[in-house]
N, C-alpha and C positions, 0 to 999 in steps of 0.2 A: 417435387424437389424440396428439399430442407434447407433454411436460410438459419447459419450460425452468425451472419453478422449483427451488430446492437451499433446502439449509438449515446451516448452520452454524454450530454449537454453539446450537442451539435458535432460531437469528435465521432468518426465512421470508426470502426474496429472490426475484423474480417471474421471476426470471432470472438466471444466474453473471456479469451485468457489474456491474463497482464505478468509482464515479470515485477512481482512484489520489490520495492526501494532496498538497496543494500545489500542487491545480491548483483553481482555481476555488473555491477551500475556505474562505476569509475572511467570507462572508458568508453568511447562511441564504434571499436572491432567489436569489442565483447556484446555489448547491447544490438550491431550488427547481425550477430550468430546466433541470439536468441530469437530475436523474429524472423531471421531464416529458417528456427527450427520450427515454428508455428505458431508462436505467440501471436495474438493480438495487436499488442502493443507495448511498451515497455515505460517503466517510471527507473528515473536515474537513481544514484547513489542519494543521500541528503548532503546539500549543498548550504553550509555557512558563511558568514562574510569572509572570512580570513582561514588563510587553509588553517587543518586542525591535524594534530600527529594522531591523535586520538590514544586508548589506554594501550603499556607495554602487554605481551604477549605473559601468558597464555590469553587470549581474548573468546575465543567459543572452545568449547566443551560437548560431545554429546552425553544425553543420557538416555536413561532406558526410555522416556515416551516423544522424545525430540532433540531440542540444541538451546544449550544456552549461551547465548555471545552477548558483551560486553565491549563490543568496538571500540565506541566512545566519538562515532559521528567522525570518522576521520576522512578527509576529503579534500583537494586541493586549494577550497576555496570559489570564489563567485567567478572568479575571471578566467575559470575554465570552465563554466559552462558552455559559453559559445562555439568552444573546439568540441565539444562532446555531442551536443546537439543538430549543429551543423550537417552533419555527416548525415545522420537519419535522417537528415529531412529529405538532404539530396534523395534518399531510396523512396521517399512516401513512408517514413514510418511515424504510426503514431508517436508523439514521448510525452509524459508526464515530467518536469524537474521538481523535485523532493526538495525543501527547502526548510532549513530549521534555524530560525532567527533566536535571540535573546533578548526583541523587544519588539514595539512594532514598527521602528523605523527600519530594524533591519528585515525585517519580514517585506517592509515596500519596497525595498530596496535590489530584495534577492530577486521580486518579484518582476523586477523591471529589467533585472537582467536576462531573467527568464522569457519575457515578451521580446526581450530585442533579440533571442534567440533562435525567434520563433518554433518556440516550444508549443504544442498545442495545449496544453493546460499545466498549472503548476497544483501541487500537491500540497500543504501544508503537513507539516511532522510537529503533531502538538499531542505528542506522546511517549514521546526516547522513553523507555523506563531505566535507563540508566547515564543519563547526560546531563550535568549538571548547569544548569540555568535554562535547559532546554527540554524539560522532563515532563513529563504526564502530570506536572503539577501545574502547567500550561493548559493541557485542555480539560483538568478538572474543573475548570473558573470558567463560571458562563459568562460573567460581563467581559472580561478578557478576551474568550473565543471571540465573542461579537464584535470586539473592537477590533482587534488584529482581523476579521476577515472585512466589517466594513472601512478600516484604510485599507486594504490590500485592492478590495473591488473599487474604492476611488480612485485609487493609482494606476491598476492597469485594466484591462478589457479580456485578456484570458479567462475562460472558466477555472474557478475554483474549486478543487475538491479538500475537506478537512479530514485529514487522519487521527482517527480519534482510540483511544484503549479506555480500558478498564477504571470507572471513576463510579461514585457512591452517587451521585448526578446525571448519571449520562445520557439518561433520555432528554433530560431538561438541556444538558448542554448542545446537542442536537440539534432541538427544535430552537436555539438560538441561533447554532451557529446558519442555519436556513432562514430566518426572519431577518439575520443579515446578511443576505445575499450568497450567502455561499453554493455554489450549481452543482454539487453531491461530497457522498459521505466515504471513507474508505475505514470498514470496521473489521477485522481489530489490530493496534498492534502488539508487539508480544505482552508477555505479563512478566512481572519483576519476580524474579526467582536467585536459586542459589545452589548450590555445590559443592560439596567439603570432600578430600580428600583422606578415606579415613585411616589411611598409612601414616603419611603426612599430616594429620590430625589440623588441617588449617582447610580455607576455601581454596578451591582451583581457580578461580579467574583472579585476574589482578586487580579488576576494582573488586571481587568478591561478589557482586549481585551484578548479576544480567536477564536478557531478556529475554523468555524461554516462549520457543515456537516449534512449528509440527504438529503432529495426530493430538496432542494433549490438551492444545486450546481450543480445536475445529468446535465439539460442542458449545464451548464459551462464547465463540464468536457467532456459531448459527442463532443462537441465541438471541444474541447482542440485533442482529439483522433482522432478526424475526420483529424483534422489539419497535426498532429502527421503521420499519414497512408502514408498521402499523400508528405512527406518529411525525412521520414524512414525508413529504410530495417528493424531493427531488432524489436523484439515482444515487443507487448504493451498490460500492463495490466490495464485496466479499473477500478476506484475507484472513488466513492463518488456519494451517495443517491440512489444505486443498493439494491432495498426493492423487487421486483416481478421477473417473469421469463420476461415481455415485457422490463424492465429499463436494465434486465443484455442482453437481446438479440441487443436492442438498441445498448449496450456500441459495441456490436462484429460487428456489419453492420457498424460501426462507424470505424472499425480497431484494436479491442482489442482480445484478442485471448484469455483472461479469466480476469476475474473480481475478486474485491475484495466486500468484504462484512464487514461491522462496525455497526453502527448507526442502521440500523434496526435490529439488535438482541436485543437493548433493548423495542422493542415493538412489534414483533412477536419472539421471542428466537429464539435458536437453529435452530428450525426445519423450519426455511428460507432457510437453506441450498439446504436440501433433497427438497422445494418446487419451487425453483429456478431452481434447477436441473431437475424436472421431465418437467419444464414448457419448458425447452430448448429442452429438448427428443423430446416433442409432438409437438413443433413449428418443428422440424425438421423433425419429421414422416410426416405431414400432410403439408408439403410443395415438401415434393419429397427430400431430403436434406439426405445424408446416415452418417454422421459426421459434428463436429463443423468446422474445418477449410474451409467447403463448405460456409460456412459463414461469414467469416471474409473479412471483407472490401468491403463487397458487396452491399452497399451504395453507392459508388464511381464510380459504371459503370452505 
């Protein structure tokens, strides 16, 4: 028999897929549907102190190697966590809540809403690349990452995972953010991009730069993971442009020990889930392989 389930920082998951922050995340039906359809587990929207309307429309864009959106972090605020959370737990489902503060007392704060949710772990979002005072200019600064995660592990008792993207530091901010305390990694998120309309001779989004994800950053990010593996102890979750069972087995040879999934639910749905998932079973059957962690980081040897 073949075991797809893992465990992460003491969190049980039936399987390494996760619905990636900000897709489907606003509601506790919707985050309902996706772990009925197979997922693992699911991380919510990102949740700020105070609701946020976030940027006017146009806000995502495709283009020819993915999606570029510009939300702008919009979300009801922290006192709807508890209606959103609630709900999954009644089923047994995993949830991660996504939370992106502007300092670090709002970081302890989200966080504590998040435990009295009881949410099985909270997420930091210390990488918006386009959210201003909330931006990837957060988790380029390592003595910052440090700080915000050791108040957050004083504050509450959830495992901590840090969402971290694309910085000129990033292996160094890393191995910080694990020296203080933080119980894993979630790499990557999008990269700051852009889109011009060339009728219109102007940018498409209405903040004009967003945060481009899908098939175009997957090498970035195995990358980023591989990197990651090999200059940290604690578990690493895989994100961005994981659409088949070879992209999410990739992330796991690479060092990740389960995957998120976003961007490709809008063009094969839901049932990416269940097909990611059967594709990791039978890579594993038909390699001699009896579970996922036979697999993780085995790229490296």
């Amino acid at each position: 028999m073949v075991d797809v389930s893992v465990e992460l920082a003491g969190i049980k998951l039936r399987n390494p897929t996760i619905l990636a922050s900000g897709i489907l995340g606003v509601s506790s039906s919707q985050l309902i549907r996706v772990f009925e359809a197979g997922a693992g587990g699911v991380v919510t929207k990102s949740f700020t102190k105070e609701y946020r309307e976030g940027y006017k429309t146009p806000i995502i864009v495709a283009v020819k190697c993915g999606y570029l959106n510009a939300v702008g972090l919009a979300n009801p605020g922290k006192q709807y966590i508890k209606d959103i959370v609630g709900p999954l737990k009644k089923k047994g489902i995993p949830v991660f809540v996504s939370i992106a503060g502007s300092s670090i007392e709002e970081f302890c704060e989200l966080g504590m809403e998040a435990e009295d949710s009881n949410a099985d772990a909270v997420e930091l979002n210390l990488s918006c690349p386009h959210a201003e005072k909330r931006s990837i200019e957060i988790g380029r600064d390592p003595d910052l990452v440090a700080r915000i995660v050791e108040e957050l592990k004083e504050t509450i008792k959830l495992p901590v995972f840090v969402k971290l993207g694309l910085s000129d530091n990033l292996v160094n901010v890393m191995k910080r953010a694990e020296e203080s305390g933080a119980d894993g990694l979630v790499l990557i998120n999008t990269v700051k991009g852009m889109a011009i309309d060339v009728w219109a001779k102007k940018p498409i989004l209405s903040n004009k730069f967003g945060g481009l994800s899908g098939p175009a950053i997957h090498p970035i990010a195995v990358r980023v993971i591989y990197e990651a593996y090999e200059n940290v102890e604690i578990p690493i979750i895989g994100v961005g442009g994981v659409d088949d069972w070879e992209s999410a087995v990739e992330m796991i040879l690479a060092g990740a020990k389960a995957v998120q999934i976003g961007s490709a639910i809008a063009y094969k749905g839901l049932e990416v889930f269940r097909e990611i998932v059967r594709g990791i079973e039978n890579y594993l059957r038909e390699n001699g392989y009896s579970k996922v962690d036979d697999i993780v980081g085995l790229a490296h040897e």
